[in-house]
N, C-alpha and C positions, 0 to 999 in steps of 0.2 A: 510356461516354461519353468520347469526346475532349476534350484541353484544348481547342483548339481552337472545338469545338458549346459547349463551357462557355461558354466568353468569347463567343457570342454570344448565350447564352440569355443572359446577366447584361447583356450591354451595356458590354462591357469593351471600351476600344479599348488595350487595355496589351500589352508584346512576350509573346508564351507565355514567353518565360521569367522575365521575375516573376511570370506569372500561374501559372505551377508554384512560385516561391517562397512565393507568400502562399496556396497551396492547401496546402503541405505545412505553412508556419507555423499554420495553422489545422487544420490533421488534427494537428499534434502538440499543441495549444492543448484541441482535445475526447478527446483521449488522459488527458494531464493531468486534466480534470476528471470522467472516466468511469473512469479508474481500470482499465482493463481489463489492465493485466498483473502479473498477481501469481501467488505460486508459493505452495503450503503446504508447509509446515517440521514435519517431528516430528522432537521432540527426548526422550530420555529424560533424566527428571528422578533427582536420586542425592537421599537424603534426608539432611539437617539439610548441604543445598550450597545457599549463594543464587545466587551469580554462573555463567553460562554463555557462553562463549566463541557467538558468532552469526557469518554470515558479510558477507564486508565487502560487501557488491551488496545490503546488506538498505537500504531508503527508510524504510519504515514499517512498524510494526509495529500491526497492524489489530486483532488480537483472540489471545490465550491462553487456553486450555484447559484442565482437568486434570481427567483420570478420576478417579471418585467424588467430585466439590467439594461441599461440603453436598449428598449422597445418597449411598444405599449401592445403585443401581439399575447399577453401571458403567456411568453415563452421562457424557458429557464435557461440561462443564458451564464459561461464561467466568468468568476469575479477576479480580476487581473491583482499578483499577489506584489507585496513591496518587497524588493531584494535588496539589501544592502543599507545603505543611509539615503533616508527617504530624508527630502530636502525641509517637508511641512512640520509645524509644529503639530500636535495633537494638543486640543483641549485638554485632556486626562494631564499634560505631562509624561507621559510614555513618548 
């Protein structure tokens, strides 16, 4: 479909060119809330390491992993995140 047939099926009397600005402000508006572009990341974990360097284009971090988590089935299994003021002290001091 044409901008153009757009703006007359809507009943748009606006120039095509805001009517391509508010068509691309709202394709980037249901981007944002549909969340469609996202990459998976594996990383190898080193034992008794907390911190891991990540890369800088990372938004959000959706969900973590880790082979055998509570199971011995080598299943990958998500790793429940701390919200708030976690009661434990860390070694580190963090």
């Amino acid at each position: 479909m044409k901008v153009k047939e757009f703006g007359e099926r809507i009943g748009s009397a606006l120039p095509t060119g805001r009517l391509i600005a508010y068509l691309k402000d709202g394709l980037e508006e249901l981007n944002i809330i549909s969340e469609t572009d996202y990459k998976i990341q594996r990383i190898s974990i080193t034992k008794d390491k907390r911190f891991y360097d990540l890369p800088d284009d990372y938004v959000k971090i959706k969900d973590i992993r880790c082979k055998n988590h509570l199971n011995t089935k080598d299943e990958y299994r998500s790793i429940p995140r701390g919200v708030g003021n976690v009661p434990i002290k860390d070694a580190d001091g963090v």
